[in-house]
C-alpha positions as CSV (number, residue, x, y, z in Angstrom):
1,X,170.5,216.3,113.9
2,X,167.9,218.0,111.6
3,X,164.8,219.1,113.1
4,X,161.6,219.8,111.1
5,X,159.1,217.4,109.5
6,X,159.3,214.4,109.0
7,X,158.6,212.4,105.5
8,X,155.2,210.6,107.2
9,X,154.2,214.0,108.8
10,X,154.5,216.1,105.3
11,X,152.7,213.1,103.5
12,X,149.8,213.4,106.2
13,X,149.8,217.4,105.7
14,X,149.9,217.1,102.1
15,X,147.2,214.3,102.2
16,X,145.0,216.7,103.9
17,X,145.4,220.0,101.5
18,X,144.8,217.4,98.5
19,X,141.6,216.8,100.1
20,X,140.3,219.9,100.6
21,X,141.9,222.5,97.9
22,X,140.8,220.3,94.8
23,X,140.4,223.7,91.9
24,X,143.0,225.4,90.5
25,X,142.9,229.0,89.1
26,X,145.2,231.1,86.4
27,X,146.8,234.3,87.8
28,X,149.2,236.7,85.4
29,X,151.1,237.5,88.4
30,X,151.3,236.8,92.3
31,X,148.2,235.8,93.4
32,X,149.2,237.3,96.7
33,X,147.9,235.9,100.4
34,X,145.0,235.4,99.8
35,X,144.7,233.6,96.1
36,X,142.9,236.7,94.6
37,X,145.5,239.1,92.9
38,X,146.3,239.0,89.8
39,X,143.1,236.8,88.3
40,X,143.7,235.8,84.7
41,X,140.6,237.0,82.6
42,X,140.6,233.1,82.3
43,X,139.1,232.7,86.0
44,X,137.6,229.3,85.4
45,X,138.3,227.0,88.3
46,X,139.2,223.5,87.1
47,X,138.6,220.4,89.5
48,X,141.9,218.9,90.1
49,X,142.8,214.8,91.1
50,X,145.9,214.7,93.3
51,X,148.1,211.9,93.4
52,X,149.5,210.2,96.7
53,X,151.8,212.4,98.3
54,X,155.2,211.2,98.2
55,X,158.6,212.7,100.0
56,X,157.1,216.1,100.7
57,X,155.8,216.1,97.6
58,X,152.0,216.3,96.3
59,X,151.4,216.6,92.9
60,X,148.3,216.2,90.1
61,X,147.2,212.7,89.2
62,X,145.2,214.9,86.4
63,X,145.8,217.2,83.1
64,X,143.8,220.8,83.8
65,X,142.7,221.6,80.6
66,X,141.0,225.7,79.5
67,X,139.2,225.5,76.5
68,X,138.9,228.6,74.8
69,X,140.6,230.8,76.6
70,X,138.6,234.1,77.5
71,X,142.1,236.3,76.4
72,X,145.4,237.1,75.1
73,X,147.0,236.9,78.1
74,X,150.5,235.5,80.0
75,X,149.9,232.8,82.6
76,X,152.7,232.7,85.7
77,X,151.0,231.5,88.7
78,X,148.0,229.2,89.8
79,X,146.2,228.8,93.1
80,X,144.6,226.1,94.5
81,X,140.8,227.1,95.9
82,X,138.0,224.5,98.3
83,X,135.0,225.2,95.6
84,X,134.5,225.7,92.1
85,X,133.5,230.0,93.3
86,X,134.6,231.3,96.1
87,X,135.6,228.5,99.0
88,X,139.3,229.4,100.7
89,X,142.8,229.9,99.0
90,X,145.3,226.6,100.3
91,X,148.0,227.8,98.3
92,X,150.0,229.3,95.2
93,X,152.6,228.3,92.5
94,X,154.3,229.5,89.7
95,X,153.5,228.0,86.2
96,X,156.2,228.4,83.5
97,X,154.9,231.9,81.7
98,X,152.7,231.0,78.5
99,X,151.2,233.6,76.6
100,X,147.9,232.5,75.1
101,X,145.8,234.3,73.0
102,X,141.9,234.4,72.8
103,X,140.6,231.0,72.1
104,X,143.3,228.9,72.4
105,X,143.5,226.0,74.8
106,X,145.4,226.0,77.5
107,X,146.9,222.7,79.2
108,X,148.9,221.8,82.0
109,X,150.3,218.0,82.0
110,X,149.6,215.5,85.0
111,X,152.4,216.2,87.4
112,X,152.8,219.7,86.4
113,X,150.9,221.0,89.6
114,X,153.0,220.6,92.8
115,X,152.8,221.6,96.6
116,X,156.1,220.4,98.7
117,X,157.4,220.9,102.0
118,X,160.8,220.6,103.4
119,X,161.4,217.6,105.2
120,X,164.3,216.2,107.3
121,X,166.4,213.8,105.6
């Protein structure tokens, strides 16, 4: 038998980070433990919905949209902060590289952010 968590124990862990890491910020590399290497010169925060975790699974109800982005500049990797500035670091992802230039818009699709954990099947 498997051991680990279980689908209803991820979903209540998952439900929990969703409610407190709701901003997500660029990085052009690792953001490293604790969410701050690697900034993107685009270092807005943007407020994130999360849908209902589902099978280990959490991911965003809502598009994340930069306007006008500060840079020319290759995203890779997001983090997911408690506040708009500042607040704590849940966790990080990768984003599939885009290179922007300075004053393009930047979107990422509902669905597009994820945080999953293994669970026993």
């Amino acid at each position: 038998m498997d051991t680990g968590l279980t689908s209803a124990g991820a979903e209540d862990l998952l439900a929990e980070l969703a409610s407190t890491y709701t901003y997500v910020q660029l990085h052009v590399g690792l953001p490293g433990a604790s969410g701050a290497a690697n900034v993107a010169d685009e270092s807005t925060r943007l407020q994130v919905t999360w849908a209902s975790p589902s099978a280990g699974t959490l991911a965003s109800a809502s598009s994340l949209e930069w306007e006008d982005v500060a840079a020319d500049e290759t995203f890779t990797h997001f983090s997911a902060w408690s506040a708009a500035s500042d607040g704590t670091c849940g966790f990080t992802g990768t984003v599939i590289p885009t290179s922007v230039e300075a004053g393009d818009t930047f979107k990422i699709s509902a669905g597009n952010v994820t945080a999953s954990l293994l669970v026993v099947t």
